[in-house]
Z-matrix of the N, CA and C atoms (Angstrom, degrees):
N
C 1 1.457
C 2 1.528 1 108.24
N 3 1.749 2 112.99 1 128.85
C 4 1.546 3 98.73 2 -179.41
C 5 1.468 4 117.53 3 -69.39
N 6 1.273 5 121.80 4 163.96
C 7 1.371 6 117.32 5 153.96
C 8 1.544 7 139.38 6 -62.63
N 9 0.963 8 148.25 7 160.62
C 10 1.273 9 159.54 8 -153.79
C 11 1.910 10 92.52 9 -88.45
N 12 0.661 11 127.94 10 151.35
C 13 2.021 12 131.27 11 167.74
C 14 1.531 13 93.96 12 -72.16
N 15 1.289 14 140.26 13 -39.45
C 16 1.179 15 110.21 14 -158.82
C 17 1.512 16 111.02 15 -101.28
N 18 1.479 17 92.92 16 21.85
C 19 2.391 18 99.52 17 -169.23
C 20 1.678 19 78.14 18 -135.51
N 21 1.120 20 129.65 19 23.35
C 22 1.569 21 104.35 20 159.82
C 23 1.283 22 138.90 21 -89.64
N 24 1.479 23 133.18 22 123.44
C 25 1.013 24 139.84 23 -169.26
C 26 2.169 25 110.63 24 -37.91
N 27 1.381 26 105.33 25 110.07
C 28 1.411 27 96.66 26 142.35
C 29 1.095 28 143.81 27 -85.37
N 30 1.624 29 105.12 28 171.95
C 31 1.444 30 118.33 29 -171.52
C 32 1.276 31 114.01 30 -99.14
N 33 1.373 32 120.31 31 10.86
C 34 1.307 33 128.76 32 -145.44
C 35 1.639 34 99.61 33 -91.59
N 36 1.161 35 123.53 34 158.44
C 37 1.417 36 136.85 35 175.44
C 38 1.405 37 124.19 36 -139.24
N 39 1.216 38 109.05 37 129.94
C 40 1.754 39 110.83 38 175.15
C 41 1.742 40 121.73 39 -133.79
N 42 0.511 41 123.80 40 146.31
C 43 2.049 42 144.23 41 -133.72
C 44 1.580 43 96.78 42 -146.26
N 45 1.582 44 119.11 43 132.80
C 46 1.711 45 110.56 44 158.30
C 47 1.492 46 77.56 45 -121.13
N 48 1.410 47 87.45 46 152.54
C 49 1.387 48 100.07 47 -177.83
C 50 1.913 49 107.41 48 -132.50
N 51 1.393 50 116.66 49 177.32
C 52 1.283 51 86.32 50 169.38
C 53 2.418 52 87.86 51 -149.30
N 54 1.170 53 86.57 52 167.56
C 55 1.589 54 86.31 53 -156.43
C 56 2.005 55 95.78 54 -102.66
N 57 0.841 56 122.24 55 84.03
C 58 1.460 57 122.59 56 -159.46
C 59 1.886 58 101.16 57 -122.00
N 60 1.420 59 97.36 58 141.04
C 61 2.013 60 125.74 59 177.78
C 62 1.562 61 86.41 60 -43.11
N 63 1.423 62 116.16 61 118.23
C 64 1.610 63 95.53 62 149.31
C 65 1.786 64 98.79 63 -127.67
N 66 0.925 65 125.05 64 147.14
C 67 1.553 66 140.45 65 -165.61
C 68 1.915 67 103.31 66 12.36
N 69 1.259 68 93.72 67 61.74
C 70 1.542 69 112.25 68 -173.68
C 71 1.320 70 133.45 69 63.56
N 72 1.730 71 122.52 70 4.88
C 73 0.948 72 108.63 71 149.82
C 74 2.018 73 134.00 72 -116.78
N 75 0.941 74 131.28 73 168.28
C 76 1.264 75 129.17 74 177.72
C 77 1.605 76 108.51 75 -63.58
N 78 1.637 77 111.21 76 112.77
C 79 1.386 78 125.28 77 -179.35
C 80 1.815 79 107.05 78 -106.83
N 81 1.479 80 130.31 79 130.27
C 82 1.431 81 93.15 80 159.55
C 83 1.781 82 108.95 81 -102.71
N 84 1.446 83 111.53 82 155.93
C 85 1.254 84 117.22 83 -164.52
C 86 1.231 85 104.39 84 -141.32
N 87 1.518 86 118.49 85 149.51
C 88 1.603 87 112.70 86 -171.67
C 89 1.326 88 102.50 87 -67.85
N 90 1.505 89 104.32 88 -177.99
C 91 1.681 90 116.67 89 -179.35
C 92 1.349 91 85.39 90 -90.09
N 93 1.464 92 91.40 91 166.84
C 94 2.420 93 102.93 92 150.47
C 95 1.659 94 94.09 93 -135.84
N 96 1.404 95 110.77 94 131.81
C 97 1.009 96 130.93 95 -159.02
C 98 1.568 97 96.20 96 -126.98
N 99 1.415 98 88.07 97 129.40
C 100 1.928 99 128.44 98 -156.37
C 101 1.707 100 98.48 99 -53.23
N 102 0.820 101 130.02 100 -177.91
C 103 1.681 102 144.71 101 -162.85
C 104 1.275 103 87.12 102 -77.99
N 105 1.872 104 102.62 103 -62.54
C 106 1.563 105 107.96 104 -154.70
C 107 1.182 106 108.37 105 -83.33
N 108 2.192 107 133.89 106 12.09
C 109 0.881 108 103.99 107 146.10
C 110 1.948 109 98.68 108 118.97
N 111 1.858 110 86.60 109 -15.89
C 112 1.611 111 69.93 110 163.60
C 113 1.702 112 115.70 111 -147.78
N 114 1.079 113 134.07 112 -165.74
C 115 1.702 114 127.16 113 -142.05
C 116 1.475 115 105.11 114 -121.93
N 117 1.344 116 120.03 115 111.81
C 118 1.548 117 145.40 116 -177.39
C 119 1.538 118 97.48 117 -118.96
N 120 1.225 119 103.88 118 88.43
C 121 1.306 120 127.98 119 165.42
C 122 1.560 121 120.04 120 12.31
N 123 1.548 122 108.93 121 42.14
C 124 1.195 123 109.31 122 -170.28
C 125 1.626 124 114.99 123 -118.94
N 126 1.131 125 118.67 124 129.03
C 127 1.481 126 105.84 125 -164.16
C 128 1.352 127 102.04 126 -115.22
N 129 1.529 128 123.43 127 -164.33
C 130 1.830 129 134.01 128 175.12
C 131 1.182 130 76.84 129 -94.06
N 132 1.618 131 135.55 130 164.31
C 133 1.445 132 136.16 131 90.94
C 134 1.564 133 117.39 132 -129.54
N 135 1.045 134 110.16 133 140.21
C 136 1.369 135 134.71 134 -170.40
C 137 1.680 136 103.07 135 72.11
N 138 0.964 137 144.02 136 31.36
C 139 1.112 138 134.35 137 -145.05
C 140 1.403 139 140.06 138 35.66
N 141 1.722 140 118.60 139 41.59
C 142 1.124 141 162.88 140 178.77
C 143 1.464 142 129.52 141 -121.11
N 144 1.321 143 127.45 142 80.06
C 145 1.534 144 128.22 143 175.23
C 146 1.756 145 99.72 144 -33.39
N 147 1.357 146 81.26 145 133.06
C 148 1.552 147 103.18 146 166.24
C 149 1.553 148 120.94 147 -142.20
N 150 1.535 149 105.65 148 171.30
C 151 1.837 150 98.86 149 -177.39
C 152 1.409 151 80.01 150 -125.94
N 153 1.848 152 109.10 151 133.08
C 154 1.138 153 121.50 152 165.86
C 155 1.743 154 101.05 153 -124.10
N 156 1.607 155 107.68 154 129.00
C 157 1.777 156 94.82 155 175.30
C 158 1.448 157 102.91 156 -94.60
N 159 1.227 158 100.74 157 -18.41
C 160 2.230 159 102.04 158 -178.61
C 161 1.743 160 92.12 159 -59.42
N 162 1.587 161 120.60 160 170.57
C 163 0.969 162 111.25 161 132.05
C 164 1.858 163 79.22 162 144.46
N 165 1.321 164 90.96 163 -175.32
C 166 1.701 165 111.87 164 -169.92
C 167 1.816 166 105.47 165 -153.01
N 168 1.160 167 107.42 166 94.85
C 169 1.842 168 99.45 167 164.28
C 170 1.360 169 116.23 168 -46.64
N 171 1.276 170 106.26 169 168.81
C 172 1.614 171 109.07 170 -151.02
C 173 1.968 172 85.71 171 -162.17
N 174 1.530 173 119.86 172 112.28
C 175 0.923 174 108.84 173 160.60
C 176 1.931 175 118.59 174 -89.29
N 177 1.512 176 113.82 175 135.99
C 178 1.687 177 106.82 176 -177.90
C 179 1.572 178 94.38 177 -135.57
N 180 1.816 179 100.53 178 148.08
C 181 1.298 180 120.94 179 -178.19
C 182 2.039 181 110.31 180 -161.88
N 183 1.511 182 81.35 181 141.30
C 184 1.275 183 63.48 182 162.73
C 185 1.549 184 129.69 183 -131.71
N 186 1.030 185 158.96 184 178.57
C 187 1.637 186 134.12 185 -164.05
C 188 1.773 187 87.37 186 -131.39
N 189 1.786 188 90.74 187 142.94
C 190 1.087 189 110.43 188 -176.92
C 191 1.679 190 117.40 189 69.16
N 192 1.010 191 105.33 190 22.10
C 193 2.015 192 100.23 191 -169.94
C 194 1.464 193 133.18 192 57.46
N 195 1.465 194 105.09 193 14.96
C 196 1.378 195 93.36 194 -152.19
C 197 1.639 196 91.26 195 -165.89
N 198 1.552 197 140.00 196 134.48
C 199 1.151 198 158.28 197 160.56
C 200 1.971 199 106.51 198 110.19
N 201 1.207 200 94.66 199 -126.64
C 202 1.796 201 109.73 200 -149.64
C 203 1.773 202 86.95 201 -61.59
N 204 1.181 203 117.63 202 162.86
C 205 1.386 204 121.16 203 160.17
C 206 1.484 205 107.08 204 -110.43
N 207 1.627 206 134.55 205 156.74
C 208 1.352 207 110.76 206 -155.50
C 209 1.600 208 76.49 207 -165.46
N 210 1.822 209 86.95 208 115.23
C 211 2.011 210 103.89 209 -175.32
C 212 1.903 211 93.48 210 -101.29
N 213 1.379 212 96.33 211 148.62
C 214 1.501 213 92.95 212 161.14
C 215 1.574 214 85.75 213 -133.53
N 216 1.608 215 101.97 214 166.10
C 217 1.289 216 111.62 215 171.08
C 218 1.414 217 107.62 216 -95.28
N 219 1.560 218 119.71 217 160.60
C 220 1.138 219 133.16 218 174.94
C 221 1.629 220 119.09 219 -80.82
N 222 1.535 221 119.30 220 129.48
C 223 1.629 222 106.88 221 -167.45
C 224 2.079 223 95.52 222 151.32
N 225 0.607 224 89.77 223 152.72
C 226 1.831 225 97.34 224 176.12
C 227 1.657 226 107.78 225 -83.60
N 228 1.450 227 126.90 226 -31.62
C 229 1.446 228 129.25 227 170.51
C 230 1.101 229 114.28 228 -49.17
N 231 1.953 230 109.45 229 -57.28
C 232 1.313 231 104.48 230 164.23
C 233 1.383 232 156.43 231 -38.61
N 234 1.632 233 91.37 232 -33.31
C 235 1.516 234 110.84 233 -172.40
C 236 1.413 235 110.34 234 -84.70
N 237 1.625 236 98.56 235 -39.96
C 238 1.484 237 92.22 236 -178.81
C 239 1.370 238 121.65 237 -65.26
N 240 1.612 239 100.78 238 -30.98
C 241 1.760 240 106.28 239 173.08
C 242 1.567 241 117.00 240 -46.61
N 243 1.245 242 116.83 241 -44.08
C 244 1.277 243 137.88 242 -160.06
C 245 1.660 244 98.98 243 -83.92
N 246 0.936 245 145.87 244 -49.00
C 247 1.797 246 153.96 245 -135.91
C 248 1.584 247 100.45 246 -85.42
């Protein structure tokens, strides 16, 4: 039986990322997010938890699974720019 349009599964994907110095240049790298669930400035790199305090979150997604990837930064300037 098909689904209804408004219960159909997306393809969509979303990523926080965070934009942090790694051996001097600007890398972005996922977060790792704490037991209890929330984010102390700690990111992957190299596949190695790390604590970076520099840095700027970065929300990324992409719609439909497939084309442009599309970062916004984290901050209310942003959003409003964007809305």
């Amino acid at each position: 039986m098909p689904r209804p349009a408004d219960r159909a599964v997306s393809k969509s994907r979303v990523n926080v990322l965070k934009k942090v110095k790694v051996d001097g240049l600007w890398k972005f790298c996922p977060i790792v997010i704490e037991p209890n669930g929330r984010l102390k400035d700690r990111v992957r790199v190299n596949r190695q938890s790390e604590v970076h305090l520099e840095g700027v979150y970065y929300i990324e997604w992409r719609e439909g699974g497939a084309g442009d990837v599309q970062r916004f930064q984290s901050g209310a300037k942003c959003w409003r720019a964007h809305a």
